[in-house]
N, C-alpha and C positions, 0 to 999 in steps of 0.2 A: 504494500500500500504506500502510493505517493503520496505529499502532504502536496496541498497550492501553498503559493505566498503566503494566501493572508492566514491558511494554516498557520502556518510558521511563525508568520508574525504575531498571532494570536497567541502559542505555546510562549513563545519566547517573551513575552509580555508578560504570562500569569508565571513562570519561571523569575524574572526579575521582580515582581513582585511579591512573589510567596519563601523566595531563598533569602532566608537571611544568615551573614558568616558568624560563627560562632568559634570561640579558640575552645578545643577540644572537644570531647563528647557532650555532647547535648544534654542529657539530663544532669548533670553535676552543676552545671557553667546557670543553666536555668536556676536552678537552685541560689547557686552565688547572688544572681540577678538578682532573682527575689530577696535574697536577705541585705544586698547594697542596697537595693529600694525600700525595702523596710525601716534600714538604718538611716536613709534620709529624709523617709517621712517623717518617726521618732525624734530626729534633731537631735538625737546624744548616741550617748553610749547603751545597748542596751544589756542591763541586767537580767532578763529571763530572756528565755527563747524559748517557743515550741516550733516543731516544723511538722504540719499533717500535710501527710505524703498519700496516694494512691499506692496499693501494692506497684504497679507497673513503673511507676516513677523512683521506688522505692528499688525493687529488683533490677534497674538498669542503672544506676548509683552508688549503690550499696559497697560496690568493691573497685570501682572505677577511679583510676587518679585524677584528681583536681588540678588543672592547670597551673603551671606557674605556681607550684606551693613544695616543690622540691621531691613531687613525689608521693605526698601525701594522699590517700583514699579514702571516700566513702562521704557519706551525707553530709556528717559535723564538720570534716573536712571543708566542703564548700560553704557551707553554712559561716565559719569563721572566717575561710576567703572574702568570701562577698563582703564579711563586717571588716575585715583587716583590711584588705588591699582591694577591695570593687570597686568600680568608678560606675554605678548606675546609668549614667548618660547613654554608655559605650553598649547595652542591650548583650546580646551574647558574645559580645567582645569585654564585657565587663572585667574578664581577670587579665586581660593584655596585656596592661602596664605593669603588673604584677609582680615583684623579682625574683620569686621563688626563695626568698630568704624572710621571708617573714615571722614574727613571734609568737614560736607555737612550741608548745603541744598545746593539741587543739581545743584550747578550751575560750569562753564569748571574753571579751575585755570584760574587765570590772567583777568578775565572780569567778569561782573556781568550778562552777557546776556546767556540764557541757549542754547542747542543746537537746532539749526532749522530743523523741521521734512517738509522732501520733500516727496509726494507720488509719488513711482516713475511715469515717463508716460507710458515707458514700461511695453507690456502686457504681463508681465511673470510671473512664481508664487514664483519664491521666487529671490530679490535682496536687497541685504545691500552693501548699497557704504557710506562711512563716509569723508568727505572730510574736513580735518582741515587747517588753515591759521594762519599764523602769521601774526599780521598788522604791525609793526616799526622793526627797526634794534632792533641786540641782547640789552638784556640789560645794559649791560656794555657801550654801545658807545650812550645811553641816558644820560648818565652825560655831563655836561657841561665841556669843557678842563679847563685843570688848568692851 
């Protein structure tokens, strides 16, 4: 089967429109994403994290190296990527700039508890919801008055 022009031209249109680049495997780098964009909706540092995952999004991440982190695998892995080194803006280029030297073991800034994996209960096949919390006022107004 030949394709016409406007075949083509057609393919090659929902092609540039539906591909977008991503640095490394696809579910991890998503994941990152979401948690850089989480972290800059929050406006700080976040002290809790949940991440409810889809089994499918779950089992294609789970043992997967996370770009630019030296190596590093699995969910919490991208999770503290996207908070360490994500640049949001960048969509699944988020960990590009990334040096791969970053300060891990992989636990969120500000707490020593890592992020908590939820399966989600919905029967869908693919969902990443990353839900960060801050527990105390900013840090500034933890000081004692003078």
């Amino acid at each position: 089967m030949s394709l016409t022009a406007c075949e083509k031209e057609i393919f090659n249109r929902i092609l540039k429109e539906e591909l977008v680049p991503a640095t490394g495997c696809t579910e991890p780098v998503a994941i990152a994403y979401a948690a850089a964009a989480a972290k800059k909706a929050l406006g700080c540092e976040p002290e809790v994290c949940e991440a409810e995952l889809s089994g499918n999004i779950i089992k294609n991440a789970r043992c997967v190296a996370v770009p630019n982190t030296g190596g590093l695998k699995g969910i919490e892995a991208a999770v503290a990527a996207g908070v360490v080194a994500g640049r949001a803006e960048l969509a699944l280029d988020v960990l590009s700039a990334a040096t791969g030297r970053m300060p891990f073991p992989v636990t969120m800034p500000a707490t020593s508890a890592p992020c908590s994996l939820i399966v989600a209960s919905l029967m869908v096949a693919f969902l990443l919801l990353i839900l960060f919390r801050r527990c105390g006022p900013p840090a500034l107004d933890r000081q004692a008055p003078r």
